[in-house]
N, C-alpha and C positions, 0 to 999 in steps of 0.2 A: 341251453344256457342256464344255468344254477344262477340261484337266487342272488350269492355273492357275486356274480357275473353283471347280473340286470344292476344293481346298484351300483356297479362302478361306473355303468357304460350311462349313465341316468342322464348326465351332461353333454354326452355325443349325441343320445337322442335328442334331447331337447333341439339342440344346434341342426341335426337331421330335420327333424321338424319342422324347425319353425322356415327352412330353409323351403322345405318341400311345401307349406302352406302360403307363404309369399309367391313362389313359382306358381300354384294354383289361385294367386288372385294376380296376377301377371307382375309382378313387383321383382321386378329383376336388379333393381339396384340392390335391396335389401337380403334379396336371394344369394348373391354374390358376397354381401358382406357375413352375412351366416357363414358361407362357406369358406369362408377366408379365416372367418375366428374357428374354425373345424378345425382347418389345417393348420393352423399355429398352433391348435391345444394338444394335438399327437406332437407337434414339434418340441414345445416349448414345453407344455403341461404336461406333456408323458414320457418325462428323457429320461426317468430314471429306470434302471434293467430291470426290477422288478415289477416293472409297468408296463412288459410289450406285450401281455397281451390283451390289453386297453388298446394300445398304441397301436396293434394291427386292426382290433377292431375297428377306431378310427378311419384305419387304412384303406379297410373292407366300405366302408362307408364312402370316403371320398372317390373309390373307383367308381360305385355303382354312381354317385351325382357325376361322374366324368362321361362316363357310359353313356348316362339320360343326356346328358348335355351335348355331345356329338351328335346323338338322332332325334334331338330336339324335341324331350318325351320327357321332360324333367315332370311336367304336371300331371302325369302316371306314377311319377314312386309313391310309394305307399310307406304314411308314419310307422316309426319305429316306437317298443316299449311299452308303456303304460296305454299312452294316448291311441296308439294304433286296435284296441279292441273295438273302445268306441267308437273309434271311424270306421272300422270294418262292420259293424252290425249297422252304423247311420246308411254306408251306402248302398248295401246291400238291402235294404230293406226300404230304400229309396228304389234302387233297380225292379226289386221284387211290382213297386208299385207302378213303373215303367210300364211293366211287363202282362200284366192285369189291364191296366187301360190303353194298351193297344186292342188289347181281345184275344192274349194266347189261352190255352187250358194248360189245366193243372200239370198233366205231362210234361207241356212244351216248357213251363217254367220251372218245373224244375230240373229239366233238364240244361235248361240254359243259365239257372245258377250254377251248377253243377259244372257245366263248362266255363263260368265268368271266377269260381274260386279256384279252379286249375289253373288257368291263365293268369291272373294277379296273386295267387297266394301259392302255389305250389300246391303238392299230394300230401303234405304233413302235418 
């Protein structure tokens, strides 16, 4: 995604977000209403033809909360954008300290970060 990309999509994040950190503090009324102002701003916010591919992104967004919401895993998506670096190193390095005070060796963790950014973040 190019730079003019991240700035246009800056306000889907945020609505992604805040959506996905309500779900992770069980706040499902609020979660619902994020998601409801998502889907109005591809509707409403993004109608103009110069704008669909904001507007799919959008789109691309609201499957994946459709997705988590059918298999009841919405408090597994992972922040979009800016905010999402930050949480990617807090929890990971929260896990790393899981991982230590159980009593694995150095091997076994890194091999099971290894396996825990494949599974949440892809190969990329």
């Amino acid at each position: 995604m190019t730079k003019e990309n991240k700035k246009k999509n800056e306000f889907a994040d945020y609505l992604f977000n805040q959506f996905v950190k309500a779900e992770r503090r069980d706040k499902q009324d609020w979660s619902l209403n994020y998601w409801n102002v998502l889907t109005q701003y591809a509707e409403i916010g993004l109608s103009d033809e110069e704008q669909s591919e904001e507007r799919l992104y959008v789109f691309k967004l609201d499957i994946i909360i459709r997705e988590a919401m059918s298999g009841w895993n919405t408090h597994l998506l992972i922040l979009r954008g800016k905010e999402a670096e930050q949480d990617y190193r807090e929890r990971m390095k929260k896990y790393e300290e899981r991982l230590r005070a159980i009593g694995h060796d150095e091997a076994t963790i890194k091999q099971m970060l290894d396996y825990k950014i494949k599974l949440n973040y892809g190969t990329d």
